[in-house]
Structures are given as structure tokens and as C-alpha cells.
C-alpha positions, 0 to 999 in steps of 0.5 A: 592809339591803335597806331602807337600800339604798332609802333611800340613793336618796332625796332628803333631800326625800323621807327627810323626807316619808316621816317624817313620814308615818309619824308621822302613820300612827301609832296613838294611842300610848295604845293600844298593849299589848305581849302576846299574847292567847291562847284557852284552854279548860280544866278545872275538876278537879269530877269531876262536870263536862262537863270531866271527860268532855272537853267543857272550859269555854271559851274564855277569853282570856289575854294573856300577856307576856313581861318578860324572858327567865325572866320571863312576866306575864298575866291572864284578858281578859274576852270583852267585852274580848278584841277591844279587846285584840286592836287594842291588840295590833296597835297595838302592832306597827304602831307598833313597825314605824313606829319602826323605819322612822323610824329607819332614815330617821333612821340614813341622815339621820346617815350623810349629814350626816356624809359631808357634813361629811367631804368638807367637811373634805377639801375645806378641806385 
């Protein structure tokens, strides 16, 4: 709510200009991945092993996704590949954070288009 309080003291100037800005900040939306990534160090169950005596194998990396409410999704990330994820994860939370700005901007652009009309209607009265 503070967020539309500012933005209803903007001129539709600059509701615009801040838009479009915005869209220019996003990353490249082929870059995004909604997760997160997780480091793990496990055991093998070899009674033998290091893990055994609690020195566990590690790290591994685990990105793990949440589908819905009783459903999760993940897979082993490579270590080579743990950084590329790891950005693709923040892309994901600037993107998702620009979208709700331009939305915001666009719920107050709504908002005065339609006071506009109504005191138009009023005025016609």
C-alpha cells in the first residue's frame, strides 16, 4: 500500500517513464529459473566410509521447487553448474519483483483513467 501512496504523486509522465524503465532492467527472461538451490552433504550408507564415522560427501547441490502446495520437484545441480543457477535463481526474483512494480504503475494508471471518465460523466450531467 505505501508503494501506491507514491505512485499516485506521480505525473502519468513519469508513471511512464518508470515502466518503461523497468522493462529495460529486466533480465533476460530465458534466464530465469524459479527454485531454490541448496547445499547438502550426505551419506552413502557403506559401512566402510568416511560418512560412516561423520565426515559425509559433499557438498552437493540441490535445487529444489515448490509446484504447489503437496507437490515439491528437484535434481542434483552439477558444481560446475551451482553458480549459473544460483543467477538464474535471482533472475528470477528481479524479474518477478520488476513485474509487480509495472504492475503497480499500471493499477494506478487504471485508477486514474477511470476517475477521469467519471468526472467526465459527471461533468456531462
Amino acid at each position: 500500500m505505501v508503494e501506491r501512496e507514491k505512485l499516485s504523486k506521480l505525473s502519468d509522465l513519469a508513471l511512464r517513464n518508470r515502466r518503461v524503465g523497468l522493462t529495460k532492467v529486466l533480465p533476460p527472461l530465458g534466464e530465469v529459473l524459479r527454485g531454490s538451490l541448496m547445499e547438502r552433504y550426505l551419506t552413502c550408507g557403506n559401512p566402510e566410509c568416511k560418512c560412516a564415522r561423520g565426515e559425509r560427501h559433499g557438498p552437493v547441490w540441490y535445487l529444489s521447487v515448490t509446484l504447489d502446495q503437496s507437490h515439491r520437484s528437484g535434481c542434483t545441480v552439477p558444481g560446475d553448474q551451482a553458480e549459473q543457477v544460483r543467477w538464474w535463481i535471482e533472475n528470477y526474483h528481479q524479474v518477478k519483483e520488476n513485474l509487480e512494480k509495472i504492475s503497480d504503475i499500471n493499477r494506478e494508471r487504471m485508477r486514474r483513467q477511470k476517475d477521469k471518465a467519471k468526472k467526465r460523466k459527471n461533468v456531462q450531467k
